[in-house]
C-alpha positions in Angstrom: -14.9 -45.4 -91.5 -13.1 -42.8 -90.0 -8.8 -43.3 -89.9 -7.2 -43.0 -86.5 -3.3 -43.1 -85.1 -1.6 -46.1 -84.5 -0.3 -47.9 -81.0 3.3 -47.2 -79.9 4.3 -50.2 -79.5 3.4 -52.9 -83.1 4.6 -56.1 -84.0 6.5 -56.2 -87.1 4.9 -56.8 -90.1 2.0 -54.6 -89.5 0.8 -51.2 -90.8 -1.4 -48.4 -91.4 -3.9 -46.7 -89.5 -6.1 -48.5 -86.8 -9.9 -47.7 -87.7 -12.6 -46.0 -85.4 -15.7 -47.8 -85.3 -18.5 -47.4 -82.9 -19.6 -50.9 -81.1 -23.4 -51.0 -81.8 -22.4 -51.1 -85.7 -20.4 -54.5 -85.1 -22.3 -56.0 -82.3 -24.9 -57.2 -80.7 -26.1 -57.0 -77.2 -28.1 -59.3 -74.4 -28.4 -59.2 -70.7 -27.7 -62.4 -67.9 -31.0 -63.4 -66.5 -31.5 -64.4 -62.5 -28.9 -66.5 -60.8 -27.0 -65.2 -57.7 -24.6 -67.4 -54.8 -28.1 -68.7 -53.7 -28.7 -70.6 -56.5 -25.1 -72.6 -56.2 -25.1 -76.3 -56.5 -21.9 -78.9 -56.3 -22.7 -80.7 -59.7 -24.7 -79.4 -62.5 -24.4 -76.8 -65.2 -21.3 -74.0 -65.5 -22.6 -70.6 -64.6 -20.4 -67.3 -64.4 -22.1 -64.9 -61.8 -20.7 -61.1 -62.8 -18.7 -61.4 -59.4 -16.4 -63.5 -61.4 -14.7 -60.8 -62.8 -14.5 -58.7 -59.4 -12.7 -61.9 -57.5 -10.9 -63.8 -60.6 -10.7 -62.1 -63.1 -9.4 -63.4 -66.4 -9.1 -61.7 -70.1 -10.4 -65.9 -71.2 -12.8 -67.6 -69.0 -12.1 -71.3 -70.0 -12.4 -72.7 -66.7 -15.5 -72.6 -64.5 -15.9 -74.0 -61.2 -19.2 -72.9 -60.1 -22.4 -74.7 -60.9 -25.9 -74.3 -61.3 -29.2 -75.9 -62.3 -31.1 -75.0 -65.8 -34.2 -72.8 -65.7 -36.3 -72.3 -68.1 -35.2 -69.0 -68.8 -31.2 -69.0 -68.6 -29.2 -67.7 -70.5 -26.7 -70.2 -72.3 -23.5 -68.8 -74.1 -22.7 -70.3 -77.3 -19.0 -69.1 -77.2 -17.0 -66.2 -77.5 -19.4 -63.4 -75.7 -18.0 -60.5 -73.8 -19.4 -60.3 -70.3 -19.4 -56.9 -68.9 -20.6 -56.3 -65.0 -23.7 -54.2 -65.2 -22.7 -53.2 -61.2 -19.7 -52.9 -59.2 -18.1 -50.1 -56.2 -16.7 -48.5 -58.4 -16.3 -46.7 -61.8 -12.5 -48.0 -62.9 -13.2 -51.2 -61.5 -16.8 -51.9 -63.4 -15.3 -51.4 -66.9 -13.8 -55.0 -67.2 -14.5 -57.6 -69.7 -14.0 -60.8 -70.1 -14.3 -63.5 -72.7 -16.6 -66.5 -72.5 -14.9 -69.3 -74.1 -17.4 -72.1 -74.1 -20.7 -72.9 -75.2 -23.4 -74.3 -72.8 -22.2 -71.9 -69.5 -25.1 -70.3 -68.1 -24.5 -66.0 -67.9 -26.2 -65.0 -64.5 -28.2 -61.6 -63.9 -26.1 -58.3 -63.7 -23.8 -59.1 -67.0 -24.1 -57.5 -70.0 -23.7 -59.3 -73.4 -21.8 -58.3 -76.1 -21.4 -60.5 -79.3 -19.2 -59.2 -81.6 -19.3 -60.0 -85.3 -16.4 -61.5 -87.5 -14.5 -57.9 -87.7 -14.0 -58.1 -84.2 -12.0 -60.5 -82.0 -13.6 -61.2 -79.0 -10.5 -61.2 -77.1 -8.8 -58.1 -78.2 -12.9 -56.6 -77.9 -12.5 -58.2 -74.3 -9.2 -56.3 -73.7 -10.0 -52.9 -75.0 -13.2 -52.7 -73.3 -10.5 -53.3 -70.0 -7.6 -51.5 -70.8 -7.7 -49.2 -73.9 -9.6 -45.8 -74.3 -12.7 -47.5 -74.2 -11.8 -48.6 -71.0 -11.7 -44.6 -69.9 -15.0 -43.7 -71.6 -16.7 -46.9 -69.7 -15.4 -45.3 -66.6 -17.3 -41.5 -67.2 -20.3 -43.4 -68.2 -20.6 -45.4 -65.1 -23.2 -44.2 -62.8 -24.4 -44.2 -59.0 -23.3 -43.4 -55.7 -22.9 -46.4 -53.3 -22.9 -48.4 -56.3 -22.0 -48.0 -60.0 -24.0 -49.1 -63.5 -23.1 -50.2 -66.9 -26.0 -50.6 -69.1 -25.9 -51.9 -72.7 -26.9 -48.6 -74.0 -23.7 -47.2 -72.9 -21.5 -50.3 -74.3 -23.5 -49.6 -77.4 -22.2 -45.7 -77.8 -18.2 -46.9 -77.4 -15.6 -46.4 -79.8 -13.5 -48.6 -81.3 -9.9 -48.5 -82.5 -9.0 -51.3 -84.5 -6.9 -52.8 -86.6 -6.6 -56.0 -89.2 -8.4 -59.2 -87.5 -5.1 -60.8 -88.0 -3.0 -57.7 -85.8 -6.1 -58.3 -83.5 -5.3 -61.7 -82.7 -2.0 -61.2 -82.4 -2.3 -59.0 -79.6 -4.6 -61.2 -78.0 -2.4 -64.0 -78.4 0.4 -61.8 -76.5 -1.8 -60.9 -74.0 -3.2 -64.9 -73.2 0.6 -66.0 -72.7 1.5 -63.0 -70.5 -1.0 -64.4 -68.4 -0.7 -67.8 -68.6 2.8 -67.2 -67.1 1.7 -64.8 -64.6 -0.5 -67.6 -63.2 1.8 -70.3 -63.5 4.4 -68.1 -61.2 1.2 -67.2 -59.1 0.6 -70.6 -58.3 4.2 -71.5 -57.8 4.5 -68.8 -55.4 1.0 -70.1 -53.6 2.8 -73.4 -53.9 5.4 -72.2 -51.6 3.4 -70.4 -49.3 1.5 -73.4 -48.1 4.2 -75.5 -47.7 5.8 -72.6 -45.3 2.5 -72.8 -43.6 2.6 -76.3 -43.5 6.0 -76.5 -42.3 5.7 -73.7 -39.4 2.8 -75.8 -38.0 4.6 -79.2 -38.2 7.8 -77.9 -37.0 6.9 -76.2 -34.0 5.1 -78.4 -31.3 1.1 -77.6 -30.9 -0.9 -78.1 -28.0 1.7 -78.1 -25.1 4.1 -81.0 -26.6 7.9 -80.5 -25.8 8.6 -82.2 -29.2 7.5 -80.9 -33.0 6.1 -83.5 -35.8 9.1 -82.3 -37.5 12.8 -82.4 -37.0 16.0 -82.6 -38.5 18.2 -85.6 -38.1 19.9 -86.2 -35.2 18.6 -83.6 -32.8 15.8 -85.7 -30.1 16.3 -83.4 -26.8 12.9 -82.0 -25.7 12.0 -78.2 -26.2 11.4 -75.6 -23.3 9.8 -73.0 -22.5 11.2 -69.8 -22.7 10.0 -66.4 -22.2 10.6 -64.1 -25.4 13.1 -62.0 -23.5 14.9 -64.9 -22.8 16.4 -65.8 -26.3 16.4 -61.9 -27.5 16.8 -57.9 -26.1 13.5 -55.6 -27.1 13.9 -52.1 -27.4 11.6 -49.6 -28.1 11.0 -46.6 -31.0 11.1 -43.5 -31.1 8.6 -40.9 -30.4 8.8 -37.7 -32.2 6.6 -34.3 -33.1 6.1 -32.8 -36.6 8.5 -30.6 -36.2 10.9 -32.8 -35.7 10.1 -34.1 -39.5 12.8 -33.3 -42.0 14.0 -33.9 -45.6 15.8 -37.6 -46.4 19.3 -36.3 -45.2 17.7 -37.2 -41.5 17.3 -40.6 -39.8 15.5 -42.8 -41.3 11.8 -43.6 -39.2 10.1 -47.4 -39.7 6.5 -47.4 -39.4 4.0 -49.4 -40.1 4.4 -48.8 -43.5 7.6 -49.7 -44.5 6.9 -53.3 -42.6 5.4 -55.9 -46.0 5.5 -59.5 -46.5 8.3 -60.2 -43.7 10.6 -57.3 -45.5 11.5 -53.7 -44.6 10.5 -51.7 -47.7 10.0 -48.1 -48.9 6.6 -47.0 -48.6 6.3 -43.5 -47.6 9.4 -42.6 -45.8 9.5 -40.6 -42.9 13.0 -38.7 -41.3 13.6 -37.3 -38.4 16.1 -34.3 -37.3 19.3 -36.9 -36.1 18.7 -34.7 -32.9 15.6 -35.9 -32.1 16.9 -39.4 -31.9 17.2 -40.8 -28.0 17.3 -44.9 -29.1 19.1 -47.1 -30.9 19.4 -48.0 -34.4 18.1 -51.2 -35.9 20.7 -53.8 -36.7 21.0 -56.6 -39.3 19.0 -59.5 -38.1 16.7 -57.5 -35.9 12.7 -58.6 -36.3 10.8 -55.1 -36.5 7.3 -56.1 -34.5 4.6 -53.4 -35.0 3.1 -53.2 -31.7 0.3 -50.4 -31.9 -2.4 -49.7 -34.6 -6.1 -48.5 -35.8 -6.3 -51.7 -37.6 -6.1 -54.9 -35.0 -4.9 -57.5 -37.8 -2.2 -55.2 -38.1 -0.6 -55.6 -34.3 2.1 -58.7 -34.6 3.0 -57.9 -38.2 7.0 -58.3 -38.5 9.8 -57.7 -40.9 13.7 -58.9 -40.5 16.3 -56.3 -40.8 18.3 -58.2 -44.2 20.7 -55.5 -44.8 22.7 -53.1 -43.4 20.5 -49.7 -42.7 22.8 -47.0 -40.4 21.0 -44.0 -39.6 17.4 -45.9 -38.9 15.5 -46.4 -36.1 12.1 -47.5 -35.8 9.1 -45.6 -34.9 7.1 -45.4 -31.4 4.5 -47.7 -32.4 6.7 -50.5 -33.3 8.8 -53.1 -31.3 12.3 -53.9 -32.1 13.7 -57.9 -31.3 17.5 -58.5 -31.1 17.7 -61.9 -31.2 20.1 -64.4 -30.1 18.8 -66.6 -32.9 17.6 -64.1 -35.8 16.4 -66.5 -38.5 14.9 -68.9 -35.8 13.0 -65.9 -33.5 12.0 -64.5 -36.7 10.1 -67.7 -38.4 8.7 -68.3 -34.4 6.8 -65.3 -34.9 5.8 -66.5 -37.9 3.6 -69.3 -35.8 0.7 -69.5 -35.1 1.3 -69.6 -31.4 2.1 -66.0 -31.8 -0.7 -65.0 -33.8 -3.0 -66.3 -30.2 -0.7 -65.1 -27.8 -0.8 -61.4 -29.9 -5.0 -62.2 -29.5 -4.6 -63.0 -25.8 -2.7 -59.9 -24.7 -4.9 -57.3 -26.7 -6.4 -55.2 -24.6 -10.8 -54.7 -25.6 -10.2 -51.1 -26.6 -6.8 -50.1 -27.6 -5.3 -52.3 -29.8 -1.8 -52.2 -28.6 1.2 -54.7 -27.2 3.6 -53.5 -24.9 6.9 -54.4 -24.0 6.3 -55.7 -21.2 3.1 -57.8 -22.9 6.1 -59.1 -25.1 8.9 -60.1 -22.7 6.0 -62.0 -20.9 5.1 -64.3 -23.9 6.3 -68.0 -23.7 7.1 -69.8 -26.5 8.6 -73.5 -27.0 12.2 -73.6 -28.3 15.1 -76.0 -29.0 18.0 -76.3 -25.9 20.3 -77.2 -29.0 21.4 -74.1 -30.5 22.5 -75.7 -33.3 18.8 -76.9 -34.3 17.3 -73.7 -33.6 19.9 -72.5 -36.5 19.0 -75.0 -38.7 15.1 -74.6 -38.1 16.0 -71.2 -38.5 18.3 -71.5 -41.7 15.3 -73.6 -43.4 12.5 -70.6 -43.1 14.8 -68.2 -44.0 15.6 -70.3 -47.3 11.8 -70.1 -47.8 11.5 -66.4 -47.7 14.2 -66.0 -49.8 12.6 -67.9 -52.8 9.5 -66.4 -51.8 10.3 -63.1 -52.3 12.5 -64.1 -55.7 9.1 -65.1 -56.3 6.7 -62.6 -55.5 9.5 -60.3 -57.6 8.9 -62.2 -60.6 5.4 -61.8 -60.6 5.6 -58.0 -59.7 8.4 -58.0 -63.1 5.7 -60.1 -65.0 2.7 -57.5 -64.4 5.0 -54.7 -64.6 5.8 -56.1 -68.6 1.6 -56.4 -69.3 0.9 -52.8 -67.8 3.5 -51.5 -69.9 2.4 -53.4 -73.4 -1.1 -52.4 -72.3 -0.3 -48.5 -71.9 1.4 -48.9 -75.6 -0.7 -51.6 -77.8 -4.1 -49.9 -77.9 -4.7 -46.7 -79.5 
């Protein structure tokens, strides 16, 4: 066989050349048979449809939640095939593989079969098929228009790199505990998202009460209802012309864009010639509303301005909220109650809130200043370890794409 270079990036102990071998002289190769969402049961016998490794995906399939009944002609794994989709949208996205840990789970239509033999871990087969150069020539061979095609006779013509069984495992080894961790801290951080949904719904009254399930000690005093313009000033962005548009030594324009997971981030930045400018600039504690949009879900999404940012205003299809109460106003948009009254004001054809649609809203809030901090103080706790969160995981997958880019020839 054939000698080719070696990774990058190698644990010590390990040396020489990786080999080039070509997959139908170390494998063999089957197809799923029938099966599709239809055929679903509660109890009965594991089955891994191919759209498994579109919605959750996993390098290891060790835990299966969907069932099926036995036909005559499944297709039962005995343990450690690579599944390959045979159709997906798209050519990068089709050339993923996964590994089939256990026996008995029944391998539905649209999956090809791969069973390596003992040179060949299926793991480290699983993750160069997904990542490695394989990965790339899967891609070219992938055919069709709406939709894309894998057949075994192009798994059959790919070419290996590999190394030692023993540096094979290795690797795979790595790559399980990277991901092991990545889903403990995804779960953590879903974790913490439903118990900030939880706690928005129980600690704002529902349905009209002047009193949420909810409180903290010592404050029993019935809410009101206030409008939104009551308990914070709106302002409104800026409207400017392309060749107003300058380089990043102009002010700073939000959008859309730069409005993600409650936070103001960089995505695209747009500046303006500071002459343009005819409104005011955002402020530390403002809540950044975006108020027009092709995209309906998108009218009512929000950001808080954490940090200083002079020189910025926001754009003209965006809201800004100077509240009396930051933390608090910003976590009451968080509601549900603002999610209908967004529904409620939205016009049939352009999907747009005004200002005035906005200082018209009615909301239910605390007389006590005081609790509304502390109600306030609580959600903005939440966010904070969410987004230590949410940065962990982004570290996390940032670590695997790098190892990936350097462990595979």
């Amino acid at each position: 066989m054939k000698k080719n270079n070696v990774p990058l990036l190698r644990f010590d102990g390990f040396s020489g050349d990786w080999e080039r071998v070509k997959l139908s002289d170390n494998a063999n190769f089957a197809k799923g048979n029938g099966y599709s969402k239809a055929d679903l049961v509660d109890l009965g016998t594991p089955i891994i449809l191919y759209g498994r490794l579109y919605t959750n995906y996993q390098t290891a399939i060790n835990e299966i939640d969907t069932f099926a009944d036995i036909r005559k002609n499944a297709v039962l794994s005995k343990g450690g095939e690579v599944i390959v989709p045979a159709s997906g949208e798209t050519a990068e996205d089709i050339a993923r593989a996964s590994v089939v840990v256990d026996s008995g789970v029944i391998l539905g239509g649209d999956l090809n079969i791969v069973t390596a033999d003992k040179a060949i871990a299926p793991e480290f087969l699983a993750l160069s098929l997904s990542n490695g150069t394989p990965h790339k020539e899967l891609s070219k061979r992938a055919q069709g228009k709406s939709v894309v095609h894998i057949r075994n006779s192009d798994l059959r013509e790919v070419i290996l790199h590999l190394p030692e069984l023993d540096e094979q495992s290795a690797i795979a080894e790595l790559f399980q505990n990277i991901d092991d961790t990545i889903d403990l801290k995804r779960q953590e951080h879903e974790k913490t998202l439903n118990i900030k949904k939880a706690m928005l719904d129980k600690m704002f009254p529902k349905g009209g009460a002047d009193a949420p399930e909810i409180r903290f000690t010592g404050f029993t005093k019935p809410w009101v209802r206030r409008k939104l313009d009551e308990i914070c000033d709106l302002y409104s962005g800026l409207t400017y012309s392309p060749a107003d548009v300058t380089e990043s030594d102009g002010t700073f324009v939000l959008r859309s864009s730069n409005v993600k997971g409650g936070e103001i981030v960089d995505a695209d930045n747009v500046y303006v010639n500071s002459t343009a400018v005819n409104c005011i600039n955002v402020a530390v504690g403002d809540v950044i509303v975006v108020v027009r949009n092709g995209s309906r879900n998108l009218i009512g999404k929000h950001g808080q301005i954490k940090r200083p940012m002079p020189n910025t205003v926001i754009g003209a299809f965006m809201s800004g909220l100077r509240p009396i109460q930051p933390e608090f106003t910003n976590a009451l948009l968080d509601t549900s109650h603002f999610d209908f009254e967004i529904a409620q004001n939205l016009g049939a054809t352009i999907n747009q809130i005004t200002n005035g649609m906005f200082k018209q809203m009615v909301f239910s809030v605390p007389t006590d200043d005081d609790e509304q901090s502390k109600i306030g103080n609580f959600f903005c706790n939440l966010d904070t370890l969410l987004k230590a969160q949410h940065e962990e995981l982004e570290k996390l997958q940032s670590i695997k794409k790098a190892c990936l880019s350097k462990m595979f020839v």
